[in-house]
DOGU-784109 format. One record per residue (C-alpha): x, y, z; residue in three letters. Coordinates in steps of 0.1 Angstrom, whole numbers, plus 5000, padded with zeros to 4 digits. Example, Ala and Ser with C-alpha at 12.3 -4.5 7.8 and 13.67 -1.06 7.14 Angstrom:
512349555078ala
513749895071ser
This chain:
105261593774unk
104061633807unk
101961913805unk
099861763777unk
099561453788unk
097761643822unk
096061983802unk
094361843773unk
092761573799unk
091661923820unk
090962123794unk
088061843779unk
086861753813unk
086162143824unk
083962143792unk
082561833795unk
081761923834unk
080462283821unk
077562183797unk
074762113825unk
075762503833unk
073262553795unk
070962323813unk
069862593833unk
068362853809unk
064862943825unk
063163043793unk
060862713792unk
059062753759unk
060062473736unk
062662303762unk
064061983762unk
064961803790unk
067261463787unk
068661253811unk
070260903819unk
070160743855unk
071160423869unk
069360173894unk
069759843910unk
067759593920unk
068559373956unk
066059133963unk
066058823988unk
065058433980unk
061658243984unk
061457893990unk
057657753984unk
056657373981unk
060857293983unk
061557533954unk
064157843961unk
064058083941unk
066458363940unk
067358593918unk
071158793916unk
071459163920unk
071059333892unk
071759693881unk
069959913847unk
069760233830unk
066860453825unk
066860693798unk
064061013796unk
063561273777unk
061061603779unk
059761783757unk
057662173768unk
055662313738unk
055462633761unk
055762693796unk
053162473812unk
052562123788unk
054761873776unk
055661533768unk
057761233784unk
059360953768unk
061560673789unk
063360343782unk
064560133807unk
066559803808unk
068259573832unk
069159223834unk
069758963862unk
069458593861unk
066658423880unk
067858093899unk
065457783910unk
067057503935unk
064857173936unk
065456793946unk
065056783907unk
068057003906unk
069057383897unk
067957603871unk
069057953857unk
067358173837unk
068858543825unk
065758813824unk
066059053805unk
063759343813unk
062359653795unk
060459973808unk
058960203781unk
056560453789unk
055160753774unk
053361093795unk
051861403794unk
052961663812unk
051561943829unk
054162183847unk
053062503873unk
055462813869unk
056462973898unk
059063193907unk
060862953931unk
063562703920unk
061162433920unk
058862353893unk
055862113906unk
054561923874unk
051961633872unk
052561333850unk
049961103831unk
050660863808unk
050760503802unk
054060233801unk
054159913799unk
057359673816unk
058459333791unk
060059063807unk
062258843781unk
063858513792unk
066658413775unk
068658043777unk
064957833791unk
C-alpha cells in the first residue's frame, strides 16, 4: 500500500518534470513556443483634495505563445489578467471597487541565429490593456 501510494506520485511527477527536456529541440523551423507566468502588483496610496486612494495587492497570470515559420520570423500572441479592488476613503465615506484587468497583445517577431545559447529577437506589435470595474 505503501509503495503506491509514494511510486505512482514519482513516477507522474518525473514525467511531468521531464517534458521542458522536448523544449529544447534546436531545429527552429516551424517551432512553437508556450508559456504561463505569474506577476503581482504592490502599489502604495494617494491622498489628493482629502480623497485616499489605495488599491490592494494584487497578483495575475500571463499566458504567450510563439509561433517561427522558419528560423528567423514569427509571431506572438499574449493574454493577461489580474484583479485587485481599488479603495477610496472620503469625509463622504469609503468606496470599493474590484478591477478587473486584461492585457492582450499581438507581435511580430524577428529572431538572429547564432551559435550561442542565446537567441536575441526583436518584437513589434501592438496590445491594448482593458480595465473593467465591477460592483460601481
Amino acid at each position: 500500500m505503501f509503495g503506491k501510494k509514494v511510486v505512482l506520485p514519482l513516477v507522474v511527477g518525473t514525467i511531468i518534470m521531464s517534458l521542458p527536456v522536448f523544449a529544447q529541440v534546436e531545429n527552429p523551423a516551424y517551432k512553437n513556443e508556450g508559456s504561463v507566468q505569474a506577476f503581482g502588483s504592490f502599489v502604495k496610496s494617494t491622498n489628493n483634495n482629502g480623497v485616499d486612494q489605495s488599491a490592494t495587492n494584487s497578483g495575475g497570470v500571463l499566458a504567450s505563445y510563439r509561433f517561427f515559420f522558419n528560423s528567423h520570423h514569427g509571431v506572438e500572441a499574449n493574454y493577461g489578467y489580474a484583479l485587485n479592488t481599488q479603495n477610496f476613503f472620503s469625509s463622504s465615506g469609503a468606496l470599493g471597487v474590484k478591477a478587473y484587468s486584461h492585457e492582450v497583445s499581438g507581435a511580430y517577431v524577428f529572431r538572429l541565429s547564432t551559435k550561442t545559447r542565446f537567441k536575441p529577437f526583436v518584437l513589434a506589435g501592438a496590445g491594448a490593456l482593458v480595465f473593467d470595474p465591477k460592483d460601481v
